[in-house]
C-alpha positions in Angstrom: -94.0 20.1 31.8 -92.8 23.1 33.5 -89.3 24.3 33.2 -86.1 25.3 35.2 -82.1 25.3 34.8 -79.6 23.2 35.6 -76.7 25.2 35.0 -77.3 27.3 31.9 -79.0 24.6 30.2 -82.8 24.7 30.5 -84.1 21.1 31.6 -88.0 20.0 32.9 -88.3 20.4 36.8 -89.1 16.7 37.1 -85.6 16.2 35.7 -83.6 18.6 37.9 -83.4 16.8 41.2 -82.2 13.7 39.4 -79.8 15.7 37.5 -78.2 17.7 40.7 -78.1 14.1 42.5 -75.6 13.2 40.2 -73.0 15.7 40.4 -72.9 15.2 44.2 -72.7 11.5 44.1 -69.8 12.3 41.8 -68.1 14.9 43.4 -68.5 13.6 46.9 -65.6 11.2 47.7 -63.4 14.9 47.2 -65.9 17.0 48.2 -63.7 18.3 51.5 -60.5 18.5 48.9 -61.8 19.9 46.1 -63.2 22.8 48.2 -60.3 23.7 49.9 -58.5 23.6 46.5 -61.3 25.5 44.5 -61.1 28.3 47.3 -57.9 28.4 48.7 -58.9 27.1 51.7 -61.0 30.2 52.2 -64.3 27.9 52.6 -63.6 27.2 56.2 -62.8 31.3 57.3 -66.4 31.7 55.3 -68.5 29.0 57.6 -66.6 30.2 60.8 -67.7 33.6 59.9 -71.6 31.9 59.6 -71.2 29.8 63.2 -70.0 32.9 64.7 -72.9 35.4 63.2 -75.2 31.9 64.4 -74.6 32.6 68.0 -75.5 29.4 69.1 -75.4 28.4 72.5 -75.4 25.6 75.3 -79.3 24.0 74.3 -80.1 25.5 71.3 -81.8 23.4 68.0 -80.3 23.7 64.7 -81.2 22.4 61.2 -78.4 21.9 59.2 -80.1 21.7 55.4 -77.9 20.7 53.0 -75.1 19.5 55.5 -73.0 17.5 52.9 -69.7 16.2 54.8 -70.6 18.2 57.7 -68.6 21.4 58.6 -71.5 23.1 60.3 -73.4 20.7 62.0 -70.1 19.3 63.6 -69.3 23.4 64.7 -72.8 23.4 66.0 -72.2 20.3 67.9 -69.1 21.5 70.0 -71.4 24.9 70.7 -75.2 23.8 71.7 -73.8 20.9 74.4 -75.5 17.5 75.9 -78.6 19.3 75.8 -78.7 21.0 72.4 -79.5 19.1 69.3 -77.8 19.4 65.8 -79.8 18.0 63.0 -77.5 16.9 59.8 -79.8 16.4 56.6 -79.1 16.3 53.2 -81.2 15.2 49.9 -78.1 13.6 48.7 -77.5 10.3 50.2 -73.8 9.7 48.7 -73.0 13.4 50.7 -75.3 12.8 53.6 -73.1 9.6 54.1 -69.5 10.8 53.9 -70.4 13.8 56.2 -71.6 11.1 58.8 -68.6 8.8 58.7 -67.0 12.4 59.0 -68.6 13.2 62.3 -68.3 9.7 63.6 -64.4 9.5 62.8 -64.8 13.0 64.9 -66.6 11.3 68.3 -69.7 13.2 66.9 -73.3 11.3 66.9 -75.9 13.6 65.6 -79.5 12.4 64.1 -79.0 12.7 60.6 -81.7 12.0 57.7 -82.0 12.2 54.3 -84.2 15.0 53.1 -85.9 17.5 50.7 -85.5 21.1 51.9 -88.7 21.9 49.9 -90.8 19.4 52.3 -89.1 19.3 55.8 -90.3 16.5 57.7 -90.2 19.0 61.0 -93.0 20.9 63.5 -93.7 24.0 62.9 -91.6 26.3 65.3 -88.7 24.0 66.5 -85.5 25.2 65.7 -83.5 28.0 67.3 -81.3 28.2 63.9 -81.3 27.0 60.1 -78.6 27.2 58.1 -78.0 26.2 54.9 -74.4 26.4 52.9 -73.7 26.2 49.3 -77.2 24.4 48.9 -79.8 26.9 48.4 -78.5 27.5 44.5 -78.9 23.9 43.9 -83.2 23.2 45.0 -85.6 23.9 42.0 -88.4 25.5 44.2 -86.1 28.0 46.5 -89.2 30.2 47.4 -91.0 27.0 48.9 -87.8 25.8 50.5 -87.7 29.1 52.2 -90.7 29.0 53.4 -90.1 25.8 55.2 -87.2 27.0 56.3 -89.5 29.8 58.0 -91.8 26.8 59.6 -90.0 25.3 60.9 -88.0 27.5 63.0 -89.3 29.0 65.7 -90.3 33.0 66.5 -87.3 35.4 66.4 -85.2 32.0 65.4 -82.8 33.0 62.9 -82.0 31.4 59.0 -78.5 31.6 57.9 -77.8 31.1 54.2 -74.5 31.0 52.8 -74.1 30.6 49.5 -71.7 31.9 46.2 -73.4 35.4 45.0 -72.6 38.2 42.6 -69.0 39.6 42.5 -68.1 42.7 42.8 -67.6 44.5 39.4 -63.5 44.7 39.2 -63.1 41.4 40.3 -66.1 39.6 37.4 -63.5 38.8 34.7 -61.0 37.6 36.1 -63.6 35.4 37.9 -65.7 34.1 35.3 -61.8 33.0 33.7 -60.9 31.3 36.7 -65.1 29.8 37.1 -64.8 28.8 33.2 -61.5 27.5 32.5 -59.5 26.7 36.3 -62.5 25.1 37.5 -63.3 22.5 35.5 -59.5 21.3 35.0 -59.4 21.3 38.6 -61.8 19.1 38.5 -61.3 17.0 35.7 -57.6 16.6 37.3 -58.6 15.5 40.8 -61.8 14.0 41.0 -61.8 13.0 37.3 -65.0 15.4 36.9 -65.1 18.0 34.9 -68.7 18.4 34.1 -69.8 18.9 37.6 -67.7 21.9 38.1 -68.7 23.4 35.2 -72.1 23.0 36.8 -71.1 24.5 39.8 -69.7 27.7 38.1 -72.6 27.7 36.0 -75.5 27.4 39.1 -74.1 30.2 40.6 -74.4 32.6 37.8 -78.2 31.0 38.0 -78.4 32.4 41.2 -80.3 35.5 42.6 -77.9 38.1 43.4 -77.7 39.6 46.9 -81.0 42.1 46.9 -83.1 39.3 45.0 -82.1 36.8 47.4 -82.9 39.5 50.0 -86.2 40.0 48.5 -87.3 36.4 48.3 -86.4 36.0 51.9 -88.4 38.2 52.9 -91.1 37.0 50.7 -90.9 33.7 52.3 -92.0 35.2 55.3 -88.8 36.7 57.0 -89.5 40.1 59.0 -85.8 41.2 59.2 -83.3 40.1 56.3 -79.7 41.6 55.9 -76.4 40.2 54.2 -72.5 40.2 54.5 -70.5 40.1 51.4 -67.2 37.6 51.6 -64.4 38.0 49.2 -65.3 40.6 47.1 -68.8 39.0 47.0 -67.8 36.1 46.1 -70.0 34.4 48.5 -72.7 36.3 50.4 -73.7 35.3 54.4 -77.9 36.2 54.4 -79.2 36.3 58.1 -83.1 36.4 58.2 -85.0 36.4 61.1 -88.8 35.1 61.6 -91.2 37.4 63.4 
């Protein structure tokens, strides 16, 4: 059996995906809340910055990997138009489902399936634009998923990853406090999970910083890569571009 984390604990890779599904069936019925209380409400100024840098216009295809309860792929919506397309996926049914009933409640109809990022069920050379927020952390293989990500999008088409990254320096304690002991209560106190949100602070120190997510971008087959720290560094914003 090979090996990867979940958090900081070391689990087989067989076991991971089950593991992850989990926490986001837990955590999805607050999902929307428990971001805008876990960030201030800062979640949403992060994904407008990402639709903006996206530059999306009237026709354009877009993957949305990851989608959850749907704050891209219903931005992307209002932008590409009747002749676009916006495709909402997810590998998590329970979040797959509340973004939907999201977008419906919204007027919004997009084709949305349930899938793994690692195997997209997708031509080679389709979309205009991928994105994929606050999921990348969270997939076992994240040089294959890249990859696909690369397939599937078409020449000079453009990957957006946003996703929580390294701090900057100054602000590390006082962030790992509020990750290891805020977080968790918070979590524990509205959606009567605490584990999950330990988890969550624990994936992202799991994560490749900014330069090593760079790196395996480019790696997975991305001619141009560059990033935008948010908050400090908080969360980082990776545009890569296929050529």
């Amino acid at each position: 059996m090979t090996s990867t984390h979940f958090g900081f604990e070391t689990v087989d890779e067989s076991d991971k995906a089950r593991r992850v599904r989990g926490v986001f069936d837990s955590v999805a019925p607050r999902y929307d809340l428990m971001n805008d209380l876990m960030s201030m409400g800062l979640h949403r100024a992060w994904k407008a910055y990402t639709v903006m840098v996206a530059n999306v216009r009237e026709g354009s295809k877009v993957l949305d990997i990851a989608g959850g309860t749907g704050d891209l792929a219903l931005a992307f919506a209002k932008k590409v138009g009747r002749s676009g397309q916006v495709v909402h996926t997810d590998i998590n049914e329970a979040m797959l489902r509340t973004g939907r009933e999201r977008l419906l409640d919204a007027g919004v109809v997009l084709p949305t399936t349930v899938c793994d990022a690692e195997k997209l069920p997708f031509p080679d050379n389709h979309f205009d634009v991928v994105t994929v927020a606050f999921g990348l952390r969270n997939m076992t293989h994240k040089d294959a998923a890249l990859k696909e990500m690369n397939r599937v999008l078409r020449p000079r088409g453009k990957l957006l990853v946003l996703e929580f990254s390294q701090v900057a320096q100054p602000l590390r304690k006082a962030y790992d406090w509020y990750s290891f002991n805020v977080l968790p209560r918070l979590g524990k106190a509205v959606a009567g999970d605490d584990a999950s949100y330990r988890y969550l602070a624990e994936s992202i120190r799991m994560h490749p910083d900014q330069e090593s997510l760079k790196t395996l971008m480019k790696e997975g087959g991305f001619g141009h890569v560059d990033y935008h720290n948010m908050t400090g560094g908080v969360v980082a914003l990776h545009v890569g571009i296929k050529c």
